[in-house]
C-alpha positions as CSV (number, residue, x, y, z in Angstrom):
1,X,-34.8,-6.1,37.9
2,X,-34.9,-6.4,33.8
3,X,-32.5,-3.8,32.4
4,X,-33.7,-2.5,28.6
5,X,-31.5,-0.5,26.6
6,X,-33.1,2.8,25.2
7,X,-32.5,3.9,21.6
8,X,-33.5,7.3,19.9
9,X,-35.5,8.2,17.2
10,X,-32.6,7.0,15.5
11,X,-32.4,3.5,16.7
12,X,-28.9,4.7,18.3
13,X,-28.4,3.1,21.5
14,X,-28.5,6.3,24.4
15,X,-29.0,4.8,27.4
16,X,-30.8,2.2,29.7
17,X,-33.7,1.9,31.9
18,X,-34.6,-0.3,34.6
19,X,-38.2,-2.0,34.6
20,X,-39.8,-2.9,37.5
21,X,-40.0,-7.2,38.0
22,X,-43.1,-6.6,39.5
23,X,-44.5,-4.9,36.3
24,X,-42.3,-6.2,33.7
25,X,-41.9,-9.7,34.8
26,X,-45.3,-11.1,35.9
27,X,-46.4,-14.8,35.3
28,X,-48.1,-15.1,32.4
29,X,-51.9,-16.3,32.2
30,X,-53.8,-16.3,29.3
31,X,-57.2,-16.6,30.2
32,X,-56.8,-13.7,32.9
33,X,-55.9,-11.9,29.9
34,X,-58.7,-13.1,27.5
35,X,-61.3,-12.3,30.3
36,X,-60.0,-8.6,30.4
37,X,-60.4,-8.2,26.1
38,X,-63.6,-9.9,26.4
39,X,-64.9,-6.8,28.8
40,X,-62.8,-4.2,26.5
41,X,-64.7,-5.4,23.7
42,X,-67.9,-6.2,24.6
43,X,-67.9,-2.4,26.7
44,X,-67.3,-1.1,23.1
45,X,-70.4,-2.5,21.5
46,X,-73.1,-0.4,20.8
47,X,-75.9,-2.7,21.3
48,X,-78.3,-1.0,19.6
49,X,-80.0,-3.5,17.4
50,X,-84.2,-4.2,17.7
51,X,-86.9,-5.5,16.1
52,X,-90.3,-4.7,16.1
53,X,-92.8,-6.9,18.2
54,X,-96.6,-6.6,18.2
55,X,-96.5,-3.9,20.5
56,X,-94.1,-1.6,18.3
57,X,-96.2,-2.8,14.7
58,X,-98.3,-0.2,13.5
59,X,-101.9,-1.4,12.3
60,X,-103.4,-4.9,12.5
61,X,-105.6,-3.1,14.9
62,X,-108.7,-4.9,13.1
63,X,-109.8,-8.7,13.0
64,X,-109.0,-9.6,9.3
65,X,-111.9,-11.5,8.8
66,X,-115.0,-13.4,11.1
67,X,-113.9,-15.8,13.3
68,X,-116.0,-18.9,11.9
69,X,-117.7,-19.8,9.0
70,X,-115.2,-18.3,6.3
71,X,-113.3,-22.1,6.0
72,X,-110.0,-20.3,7.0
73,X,-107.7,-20.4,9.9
74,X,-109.1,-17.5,12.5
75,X,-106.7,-14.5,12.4
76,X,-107.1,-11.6,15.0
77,X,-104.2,-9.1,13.3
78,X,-102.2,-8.6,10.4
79,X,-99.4,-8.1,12.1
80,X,-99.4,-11.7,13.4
81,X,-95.8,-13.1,13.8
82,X,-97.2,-15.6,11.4
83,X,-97.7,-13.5,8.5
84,X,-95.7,-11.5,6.5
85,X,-94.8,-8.2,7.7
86,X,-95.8,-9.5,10.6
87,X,-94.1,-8.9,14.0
88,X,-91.0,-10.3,14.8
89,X,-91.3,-13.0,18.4
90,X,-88.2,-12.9,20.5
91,X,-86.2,-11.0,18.1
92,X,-82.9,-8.9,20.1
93,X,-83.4,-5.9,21.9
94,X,-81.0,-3.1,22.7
95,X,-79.0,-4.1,25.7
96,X,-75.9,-3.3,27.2
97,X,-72.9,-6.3,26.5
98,X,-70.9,-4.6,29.3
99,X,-69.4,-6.8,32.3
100,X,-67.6,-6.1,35.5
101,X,-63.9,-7.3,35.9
102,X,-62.3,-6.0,39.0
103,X,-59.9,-3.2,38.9
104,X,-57.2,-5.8,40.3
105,X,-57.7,-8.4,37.6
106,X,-57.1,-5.5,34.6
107,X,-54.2,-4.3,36.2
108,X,-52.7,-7.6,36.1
109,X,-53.6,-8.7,33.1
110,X,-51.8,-5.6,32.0
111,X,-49.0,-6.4,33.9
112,X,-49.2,-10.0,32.1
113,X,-49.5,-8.5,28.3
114,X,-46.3,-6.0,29.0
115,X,-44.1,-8.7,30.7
116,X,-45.4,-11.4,27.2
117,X,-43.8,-8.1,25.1
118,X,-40.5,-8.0,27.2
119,X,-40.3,-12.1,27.0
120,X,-40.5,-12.2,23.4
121,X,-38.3,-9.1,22.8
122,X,-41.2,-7.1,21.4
123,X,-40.7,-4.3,23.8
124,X,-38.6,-1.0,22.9
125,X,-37.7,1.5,24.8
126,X,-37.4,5.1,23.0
127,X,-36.2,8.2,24.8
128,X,-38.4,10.3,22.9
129,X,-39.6,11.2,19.3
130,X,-40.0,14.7,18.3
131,X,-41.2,16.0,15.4
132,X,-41.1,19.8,14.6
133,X,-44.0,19.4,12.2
134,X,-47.3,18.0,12.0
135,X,-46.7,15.6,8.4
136,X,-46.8,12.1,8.0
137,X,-43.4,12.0,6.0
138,X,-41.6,12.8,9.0
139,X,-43.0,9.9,11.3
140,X,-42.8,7.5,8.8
141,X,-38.8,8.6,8.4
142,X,-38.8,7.9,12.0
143,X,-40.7,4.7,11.9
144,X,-38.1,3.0,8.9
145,X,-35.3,4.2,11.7
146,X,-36.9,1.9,14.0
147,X,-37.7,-0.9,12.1
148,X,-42.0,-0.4,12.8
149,X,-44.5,-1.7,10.6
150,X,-47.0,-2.5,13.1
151,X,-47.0,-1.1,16.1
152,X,-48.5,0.3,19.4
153,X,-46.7,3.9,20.3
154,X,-47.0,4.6,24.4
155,X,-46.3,8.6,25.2
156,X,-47.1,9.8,28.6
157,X,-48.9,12.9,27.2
158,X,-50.8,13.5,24.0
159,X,-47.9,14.9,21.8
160,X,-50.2,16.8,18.8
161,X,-47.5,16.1,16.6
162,X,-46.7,12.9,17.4
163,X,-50.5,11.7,17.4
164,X,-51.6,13.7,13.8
165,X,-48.4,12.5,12.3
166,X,-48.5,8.8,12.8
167,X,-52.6,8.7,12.7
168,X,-52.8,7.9,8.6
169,X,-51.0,5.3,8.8
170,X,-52.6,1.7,9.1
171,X,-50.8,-0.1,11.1
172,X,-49.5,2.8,13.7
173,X,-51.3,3.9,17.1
174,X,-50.3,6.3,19.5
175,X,-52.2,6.0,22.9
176,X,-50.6,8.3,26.3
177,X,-49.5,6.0,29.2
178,X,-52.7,6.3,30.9
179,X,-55.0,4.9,28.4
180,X,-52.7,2.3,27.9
181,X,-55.2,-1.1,28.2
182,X,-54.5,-4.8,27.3
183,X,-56.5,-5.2,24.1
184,X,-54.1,-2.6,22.1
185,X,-51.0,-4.0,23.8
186,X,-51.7,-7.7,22.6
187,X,-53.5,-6.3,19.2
188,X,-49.8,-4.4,17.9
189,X,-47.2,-7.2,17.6
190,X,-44.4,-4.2,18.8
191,X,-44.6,-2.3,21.5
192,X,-42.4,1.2,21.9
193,X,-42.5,2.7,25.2
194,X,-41.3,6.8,25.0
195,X,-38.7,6.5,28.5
196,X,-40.6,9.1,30.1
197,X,-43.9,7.1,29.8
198,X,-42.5,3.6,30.2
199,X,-41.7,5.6,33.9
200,X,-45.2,6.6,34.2
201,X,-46.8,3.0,33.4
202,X,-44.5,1.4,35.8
203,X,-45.8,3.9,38.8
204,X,-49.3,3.5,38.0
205,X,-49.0,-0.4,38.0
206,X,-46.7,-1.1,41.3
């Protein structure tokens, strides 16, 4: 079992926590863990796009001209794909990009993107960060204490503080334990786990 020290908003050493081998410790597979940003991704794109085919074209609804005798190519519409402002063949549709990846396969490439954070020594382990005030300058006081430029922040409840405090900044997300998912975990090269939702991820994922 991997033993991480825990530090306080501080970065003074306070403590220690024991993470789970079975959470924290996991093989590491990459392409179980691309499949599973793939489906995050693709499940957040809106899919909304169309064109117009003869069907959705207004007019055209009279032949442009006889069909013989005029010397030029028979025509039964204006809106002909051929012409311009014509309808569009084949063009994309709204669709859904959504895919299914089992339930077991996300939790473990979860599993797999938290122990690749312990492994490279990109995982900290805060006891807890409080902030008596909603303002920015306080967080990013905190933030120079631990040494974050760009990083994922894990509570295990939505802290208002905590979350409006650290929201302007660009390179900074807060997400509670729950939410927690693989693409933000491998998207922030630092990962700081708040102890008391560090204990919350590692019940959820046993």
């Amino acid at each position: 079992m991997a033993k991480l020290n825990v530090f306080d908003q501080n970065n003074k050493e306070v403590g220690s926590i024991e993470l789970a081998p079975e959470v924290f410790e996991v093989e590491v597979k990459p392409e179980i863990m691309h499949l599973v940003v793939r489906s995050y991704r693709a499940a957040g794109r809106a899919g909304t796009h169309a064109t117009r085919n003869r069907v959705l074209k207004r007019g055209g609804g009279r032949k442009p001209w006889r069909q013989k005798g005029t010397g030029r190519a028979r025509a039964g519409s204006v809106r002909s794909p051929l012409w311009r402002g014509g309808a569009v063949v084949f063009g994309p549709q709204p669709r859904s990009y959504d895919f299914k990846v089992n339930k077991k396969v996300r939790s473990l490439a979860l599993k797999m993107a938290l122990s690749s954070r312990l492994s490279e020594e990109s995982l900290k382990v805060v006891n807890s960060i409080d902030l008596p005030e909603i303002k920015t300058k306080g967080f990013v006081d905190v933030a120079k204490s631990l040494g974050l430029e760009k990083a994922l922040i894990v509570a295990k409840d939505a802290d208002t503080n905590l979350v409006l405090s650290a929201r302007n900044l660009p390179g900074i997300k807060v997400v509670e334990a729950d939410k927690l998912n693989v693409y933000d975990v491998l998207r922030y090269p630092s990962l700081i786990m708040l102890e008391k939702a560090a204990e919350c991820v590692q019940e959820r994922l046993k």
